[in-house]
Every structure is written in C-alpha cells, then in structure tokens.
C-alpha positions in Angstrom: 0.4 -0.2 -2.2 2.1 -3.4 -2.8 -0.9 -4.6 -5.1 0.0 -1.2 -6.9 2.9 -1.8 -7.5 2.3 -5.6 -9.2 0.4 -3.4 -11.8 2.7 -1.4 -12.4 5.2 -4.5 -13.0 3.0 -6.4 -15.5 2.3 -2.8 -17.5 6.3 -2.3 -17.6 6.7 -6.1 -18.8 4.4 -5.8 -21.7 6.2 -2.4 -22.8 9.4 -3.8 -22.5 8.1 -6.2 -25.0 6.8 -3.7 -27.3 10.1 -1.9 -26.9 11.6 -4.9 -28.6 9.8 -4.2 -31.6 11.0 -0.8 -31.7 14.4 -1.5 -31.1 15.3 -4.8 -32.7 12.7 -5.5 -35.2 14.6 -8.9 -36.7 15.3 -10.7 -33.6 13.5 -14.0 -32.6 10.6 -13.6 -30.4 12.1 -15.9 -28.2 14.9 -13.4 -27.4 12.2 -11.1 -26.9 10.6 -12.8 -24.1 14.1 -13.7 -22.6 15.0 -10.2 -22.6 11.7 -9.4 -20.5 12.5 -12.3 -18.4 16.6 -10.9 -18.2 15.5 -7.9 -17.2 12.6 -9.1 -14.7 15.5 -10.9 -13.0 18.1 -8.2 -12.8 15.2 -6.1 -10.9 14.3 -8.7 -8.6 18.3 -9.4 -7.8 18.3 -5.5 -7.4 15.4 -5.0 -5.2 16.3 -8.0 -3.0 19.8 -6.5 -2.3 17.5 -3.1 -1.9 15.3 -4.9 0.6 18.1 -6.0 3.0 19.2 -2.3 3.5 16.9 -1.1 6.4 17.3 2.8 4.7 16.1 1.4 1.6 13.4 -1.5 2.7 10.2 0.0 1.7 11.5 0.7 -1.8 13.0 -3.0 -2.1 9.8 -4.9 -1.3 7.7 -2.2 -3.4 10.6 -2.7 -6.9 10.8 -6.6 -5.8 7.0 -6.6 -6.4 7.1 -4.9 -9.2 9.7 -7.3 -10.5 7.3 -10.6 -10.1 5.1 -8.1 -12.6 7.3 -8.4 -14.8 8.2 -11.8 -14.8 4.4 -12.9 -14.6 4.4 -11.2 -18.2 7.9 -13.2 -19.5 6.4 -16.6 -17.7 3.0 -15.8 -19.7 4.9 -14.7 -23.3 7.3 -17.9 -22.9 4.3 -20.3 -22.1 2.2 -19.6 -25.4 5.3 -18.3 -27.5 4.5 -20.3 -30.5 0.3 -18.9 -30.8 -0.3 -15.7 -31.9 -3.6 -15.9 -30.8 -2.5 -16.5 -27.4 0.2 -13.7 -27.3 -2.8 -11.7 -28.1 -5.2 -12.8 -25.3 -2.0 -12.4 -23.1 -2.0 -9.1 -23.7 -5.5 -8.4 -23.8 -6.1 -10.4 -20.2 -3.1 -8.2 -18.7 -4.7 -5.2 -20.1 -8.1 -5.5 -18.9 -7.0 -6.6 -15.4 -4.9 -3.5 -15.0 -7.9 -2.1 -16.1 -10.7 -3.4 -13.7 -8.0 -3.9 -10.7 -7.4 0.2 -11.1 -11.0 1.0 -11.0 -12.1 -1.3 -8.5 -9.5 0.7 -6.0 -10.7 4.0 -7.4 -13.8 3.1 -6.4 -12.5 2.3 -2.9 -11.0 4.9 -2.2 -12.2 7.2 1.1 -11.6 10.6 1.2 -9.7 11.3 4.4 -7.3 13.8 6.1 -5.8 14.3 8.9 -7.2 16.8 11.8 -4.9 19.3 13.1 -5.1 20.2 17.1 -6.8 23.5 16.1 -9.6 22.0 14.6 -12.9 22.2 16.3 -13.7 18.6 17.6 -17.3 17.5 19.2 -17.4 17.6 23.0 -17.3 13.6 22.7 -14.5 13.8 20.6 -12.3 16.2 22.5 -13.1 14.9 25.8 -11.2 11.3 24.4 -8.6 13.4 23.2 -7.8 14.8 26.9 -8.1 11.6 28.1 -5.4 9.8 25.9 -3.3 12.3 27.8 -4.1 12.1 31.1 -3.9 8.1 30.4 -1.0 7.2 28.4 -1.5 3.4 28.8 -4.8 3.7 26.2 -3.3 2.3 22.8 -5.2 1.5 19.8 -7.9 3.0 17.8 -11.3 4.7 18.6 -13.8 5.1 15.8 -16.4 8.1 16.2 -19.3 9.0 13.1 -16.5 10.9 11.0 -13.7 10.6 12.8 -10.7 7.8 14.1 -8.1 7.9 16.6 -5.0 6.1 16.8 -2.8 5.9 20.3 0.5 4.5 20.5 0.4 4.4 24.1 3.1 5.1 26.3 5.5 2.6 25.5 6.0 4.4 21.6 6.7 7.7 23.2 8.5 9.9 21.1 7.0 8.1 17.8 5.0 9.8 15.3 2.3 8.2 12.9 1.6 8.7 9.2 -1.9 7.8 7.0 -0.3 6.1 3.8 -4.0 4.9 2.4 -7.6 4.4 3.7 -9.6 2.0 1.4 -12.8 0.5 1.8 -13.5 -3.3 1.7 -17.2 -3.9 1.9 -18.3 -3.2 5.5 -14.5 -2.1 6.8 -12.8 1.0 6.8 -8.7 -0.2 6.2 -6.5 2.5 7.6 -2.7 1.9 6.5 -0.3 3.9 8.7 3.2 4.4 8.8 4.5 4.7 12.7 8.5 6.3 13.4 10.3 7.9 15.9 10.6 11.5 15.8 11.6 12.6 19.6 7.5 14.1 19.8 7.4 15.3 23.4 3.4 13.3 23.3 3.1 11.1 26.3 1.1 9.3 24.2 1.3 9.6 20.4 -2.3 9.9 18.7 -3.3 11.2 15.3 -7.4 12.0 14.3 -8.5 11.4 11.0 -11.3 13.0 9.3 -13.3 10.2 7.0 -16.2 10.8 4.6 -17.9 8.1 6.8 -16.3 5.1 9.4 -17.6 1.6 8.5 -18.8 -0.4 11.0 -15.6 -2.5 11.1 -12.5 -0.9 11.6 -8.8 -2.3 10.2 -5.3 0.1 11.5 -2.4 -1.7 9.8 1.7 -0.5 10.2 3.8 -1.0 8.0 6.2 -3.3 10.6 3.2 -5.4 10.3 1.0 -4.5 13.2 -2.8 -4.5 13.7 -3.7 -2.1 15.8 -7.2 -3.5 18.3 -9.7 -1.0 19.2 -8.9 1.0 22.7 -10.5 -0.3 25.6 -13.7 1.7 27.0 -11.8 3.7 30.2 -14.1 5.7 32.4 
C-alpha cells in the first residue's frame, strides 16, 4: 500500500511539472521545480497534521508518502536543472520504474477471498474451526492447502479483522489485515481465507504493526 502510494507521488510530481508548461509557459524552469518542491511541502505539512489525528491516520501516512514522491521528483529536477539531457533521463528513469515496480506487484498478486460460515469447509478444516471456539486462548494463524486462519484470541474479543492485500514474495504468502473493534459476540475472533495456493511460509501483518505467529498445535 504504502509503496503504492510512493508511485503515485513521483507520477503526480512529474505532472505537476508538465502542468507548468501548460500553465506558465515563460517562467524559469527553476520556478518550475520550486513549485513542485512548494507543493511537495505543503502536502507533506498537510498529511503530517493528517497523521496526528487518529480518525484520519491511515490517510496521513498514505498522502505523507505520497508527498516524499513528490519531492523525490523536485530533489531529482533541481539536482540536474541545468542538463537537458538529464531532465530527460529523469523522466525516463521515473517512468520506467513506475513501470516495472507496477508489474512486478501485478505479478504478485494472489487471488484471495474471504470464506463465509456457510461455505463447505474440509472435515480438517472445520474441525479447527470448532476448536478456535471451544478454545479461545488459540491466537494466530493456521495455514491449510487453500486455506488460512487468523484468531485473535480471547483477549481481542469483540474485534473484527479485514484482508487489505495478500502478495506473494518468493516462497511467502504476505497477508496484510486490518484488525478493529466492532462489539462481534466471537469468543474468539477468526476470519478464513480462500488462496489460489498457501506458500510454504506464511507472513499476517496489522496495520498497528503486528506479526501475527502461527497457532500452536492444540490436541
């Protein structure tokens, strides 16, 4: 996500140095790299001021991300101003690593969804679910052939959890999830996720920064 958004900054910062073309055709190009570098600043004063609002966190660090995009570009513009053929290969180098970066996580990308209690699980699968119930100290993850459980355990009753990415990183399945409190009535909070095919490492991350381990083996 974060990476995504970094992307996103550097393609804003080389249009808002287009735009100056468009806009203000006569100017210095110095004045158009400061005004890449004005506004880079003005978001990253913004999303910092975002970030210390706990309603609007997320979107802070995500813009404030977005902002160092942006001034990456104005840093780059400013640093070979005087060559044209460096403003060039600026451009092009930004370009082609927006370009590779956004395949390469295309290409990791893992199909995934979430199970609902209604679908049909395997008799290994369902019998773990039963027991996450009947044993509401079991946190952490369980990986199956197709399938991965998360439990929050009994000291996050009352949360809910939500899949934000799965990604692939060589021999890893990376599970991103987002964890809240909802009031569920779970004793122990678990979602299943249906993969394409579980790797034989597996990564849970929250967003409040925890790794989830796998679940102890309970008889």
């Amino acid at each position: 996500m974060f990476f995504i958004m970094f992307l996103f900054g550097l393609v804003v910062g080389l249009a808002l140095y287009l735009l100056t073309y468009v806009f203000a055709k006569k100017i210095e190009n110095r004045r158009r790299v400061l005004t890449v570098t004005i506004i880079g600043l003005l978001s990253l004063l913004g999303s910092i001021f975002a970030a210390y609002r706990v309603d609007t966190m997320g979107y802070g660090i995500a813009f404030l991300i977005s902002s160092l995009g942006i001034l990456v570009v104005g840093f780059l513009l400013t640093l070979f101003e005087k060559s044209v053929v460096w403003k060039k290969s600026v451009f092009t180098f930004v370009i082609l690593f927006v370009i590779v970066s956004s395949f390469r996580m295309y290409m990791n990308q893992v199909d995934y969804w979430i199970i609902k209690e209604t679908k049909v699980f395997s008799e290994e699968e369902e019998s773990y679910l039963q027991l996450l119930q009947k044993d509401p100290t079991i946190q952490g993850y369980k990986a199956f052939k197709q399938v991965v459980v998360l439990s929050l355990g009994e000291e996050m009753a009352g949360d809910n959890i939500e899949v934000l990415d799965v990604e692939e990183e060589g021999n890893t399945t990376v599970i991103k999830v987002k964890t809240f409190y909802n009031r569920s009535d779970e004793k122990n909070p678990f979602i299943a996720i249906g993969l394409d095919r579980v790797q034989s490492d597996v990564v849970i991350e929250d967003t409040n920064g925890t790794v989830f381990k796998e679940a102890p083996d309970v008889e």
